[in-house]
N, C-alpha and C positions, 0 to 999 in steps of 0.2 A: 118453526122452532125445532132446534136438534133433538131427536127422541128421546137422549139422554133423563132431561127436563121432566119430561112428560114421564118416566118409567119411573126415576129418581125422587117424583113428586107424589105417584101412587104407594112406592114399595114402600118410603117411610114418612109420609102422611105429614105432607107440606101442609102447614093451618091453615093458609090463604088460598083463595081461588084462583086457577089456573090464569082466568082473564081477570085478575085483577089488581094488574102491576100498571103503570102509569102511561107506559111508553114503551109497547112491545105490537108487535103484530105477529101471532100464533102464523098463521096462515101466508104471511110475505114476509118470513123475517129476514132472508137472505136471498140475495139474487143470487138465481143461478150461472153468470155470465161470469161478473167481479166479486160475487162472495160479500160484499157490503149489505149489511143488517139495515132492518131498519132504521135503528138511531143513528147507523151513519149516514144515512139518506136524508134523516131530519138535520145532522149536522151542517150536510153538505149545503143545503136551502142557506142557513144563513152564514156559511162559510161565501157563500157568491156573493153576498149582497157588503160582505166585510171587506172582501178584495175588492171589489166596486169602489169602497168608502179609498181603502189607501193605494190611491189612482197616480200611473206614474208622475213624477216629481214631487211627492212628497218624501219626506226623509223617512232612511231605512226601518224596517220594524225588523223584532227577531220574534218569534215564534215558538213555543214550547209543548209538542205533545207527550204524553206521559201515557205508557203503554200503547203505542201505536194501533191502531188497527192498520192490515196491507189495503185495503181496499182504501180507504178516507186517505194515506196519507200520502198513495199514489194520486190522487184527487188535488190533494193540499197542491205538489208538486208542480202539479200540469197546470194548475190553478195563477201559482204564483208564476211562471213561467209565459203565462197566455198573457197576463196582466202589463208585463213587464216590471216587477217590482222587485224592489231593491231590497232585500227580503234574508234572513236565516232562521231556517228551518231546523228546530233540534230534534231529535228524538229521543226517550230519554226510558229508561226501566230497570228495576231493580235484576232482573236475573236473565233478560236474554242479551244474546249477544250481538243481534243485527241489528242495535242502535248506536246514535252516536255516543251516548254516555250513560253511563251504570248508577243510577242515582237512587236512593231512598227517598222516597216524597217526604218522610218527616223529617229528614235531615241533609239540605243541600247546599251543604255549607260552601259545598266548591260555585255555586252563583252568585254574586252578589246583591247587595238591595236592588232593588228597581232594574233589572237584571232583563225582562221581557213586556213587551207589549199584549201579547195574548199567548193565553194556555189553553189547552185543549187536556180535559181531565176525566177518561170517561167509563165510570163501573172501578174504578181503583179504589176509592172509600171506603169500600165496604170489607175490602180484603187485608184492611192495611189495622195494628192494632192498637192506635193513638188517632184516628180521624182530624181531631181538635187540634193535634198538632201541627198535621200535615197542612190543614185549611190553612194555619197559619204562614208556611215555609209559602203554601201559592200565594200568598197574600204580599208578605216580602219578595217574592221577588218581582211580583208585580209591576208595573211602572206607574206610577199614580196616568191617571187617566185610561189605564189598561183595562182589559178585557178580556175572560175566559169563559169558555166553557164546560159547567160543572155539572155531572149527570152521574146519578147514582141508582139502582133498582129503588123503587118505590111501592107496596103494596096501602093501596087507594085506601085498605077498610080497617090498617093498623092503626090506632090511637099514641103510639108512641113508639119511637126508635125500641126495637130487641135488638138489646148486645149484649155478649159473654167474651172475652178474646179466652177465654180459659178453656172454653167448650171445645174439646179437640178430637170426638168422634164423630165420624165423617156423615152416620147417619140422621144423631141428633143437629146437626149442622143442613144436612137438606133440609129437614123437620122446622125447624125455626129461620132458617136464613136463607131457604132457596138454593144454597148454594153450599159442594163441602169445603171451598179453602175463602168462605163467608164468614166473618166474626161479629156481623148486627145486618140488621134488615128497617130498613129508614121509612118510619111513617111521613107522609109529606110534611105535615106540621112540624113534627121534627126535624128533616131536612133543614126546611127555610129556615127555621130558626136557630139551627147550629151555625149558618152559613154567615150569618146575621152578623153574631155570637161574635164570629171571627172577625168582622171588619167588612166585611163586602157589602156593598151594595149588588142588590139580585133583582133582575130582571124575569118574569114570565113572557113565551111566546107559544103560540098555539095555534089553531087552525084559523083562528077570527084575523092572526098578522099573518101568514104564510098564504092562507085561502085554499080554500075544501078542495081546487080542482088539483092544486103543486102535491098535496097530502097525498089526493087518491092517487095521483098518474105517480107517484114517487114510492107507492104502496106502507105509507104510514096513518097507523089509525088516529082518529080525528080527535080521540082524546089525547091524545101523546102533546105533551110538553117539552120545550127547549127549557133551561134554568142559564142561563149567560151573568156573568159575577161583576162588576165593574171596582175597581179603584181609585175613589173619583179624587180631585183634589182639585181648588179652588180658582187655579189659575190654568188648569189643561182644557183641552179642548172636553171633557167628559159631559159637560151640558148638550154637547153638539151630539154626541153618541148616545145620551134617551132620549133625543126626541127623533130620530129617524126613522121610518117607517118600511114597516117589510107588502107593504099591498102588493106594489109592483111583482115580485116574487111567483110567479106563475109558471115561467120556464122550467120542464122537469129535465134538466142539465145536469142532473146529478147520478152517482154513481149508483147502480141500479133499479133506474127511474121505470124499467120495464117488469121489474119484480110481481111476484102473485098475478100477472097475466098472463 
């Protein structure tokens, strides 16, 4: 993890324990090769098993990540390209410039309904200062039977979502949120249940579907969680997408599988 983290967490007395967010690895959080953290290495695991699912000749899917990471979405690319699928890719952020489009998650009015198949939504929640509304804008644009991935910082021993968006010193903001351009810090219970809240159906995945050997060679700790959102709807294929199975998933083919080694 960046030193940053660790100085920022002492000088102004983060409440939570270091090691006790949900989905991080102190120790491998970034390879040194591609720069991909942990969580994108957990992404990557069931980013393969989803391009496996939409196998050439099915109809095109389009795609939406929101704050990109470089490392994941170089991955995405080669991903859908290896695949051969019929595929658009968006990339999407409120303030940088090397995406395709400049969008505010709470309000994407330039998408329309049912707009994408899958979103990739990762550590944005927490920075944005309407959460509930944003959940909603992914939800719309969703495509019934779609699928995202929603991943937000999580501390394990918080009993309930801390949020302030008023809170605008940078110290009292490490202090409660881990983080300074942070405006809450999501209990898991909280989490799920906001998620809920919105419309989604949510999925947990963890070491018992991906398997302890993909975690270790991929350098993500065994407690770490995926959270994957669905839009089901009665006539899509979305029964066929909970019951499939990640065992097989063993191959560390993901972007820095060789991390913390």
């Amino acid at each position: 993890m960046p030193l940053k983290y660790t100085e920022n967490f002492n000088q102004h007395g983060f409440i939570y324990r270091f090691d006790g967010g949900e989905t991080c690895n102190k120790s491998a959080y970034e390879c040194p090769v591609c720069r991909a953290s942990d969580r994108d290495r957990l992404y990557a695991l069931y980013l393969m098993n989803y391009f496996d699912r939409m196998a050439p000749g099915r109809r095109a899917i389009r795609i939406l990540d929101i704050a990109p990471s470089d490392a994941l979405s170089d991955f995405i690319r080669k991903q859908i390209k290896k695949n051969r699928l019929l595929c658009e890719y968006r990339t999407v952020d409120l303030v940088r410039e090397d995406v395709d489009d400049r969008v505010d998650i709470m309000n994407m009015a330039g998408y329309p309904d049912a707009s994408f198949d899958f979103f990739l939504c990762s550590h944005v929640l927490e920075h944005v200062p309407d959460d509930k509304k944003a959940m909603r804008e992914l939800l719309r644009v969703m495509r019934p039977g779609g699928e995202g991935i929603l991943m937000v910082p999580i501390a394990l021993t918080a009993d309930r979502i801390d949020e302030d968006p008023s809170v605008v010193d940078p110290g009292e903001r490490w202090r409660r949120f881990g983080q300074d351009d942070h405006v809450r810090l999501y209990s898991k219970h909280g989490f799920i249940e906001r998620v809920k809240e919105a419309g989604f159906s949510l999925r947990e995945f963890g070491v018992r579907d991906f398997g302890k050997k993909s975690f270790q060679s991929s350098g993500i700790e065994l407690k770490s969680i995926l959270y994957v959102v669905n839009k089901n709807h009665p006539t899509s294929d979305a029964s066929a997408l909970n019951s499939y199975s990640l065992s097989t998933m063993t191959k560390p083919a993901t972007p820095g599988s060789k991390a913390g080694k």
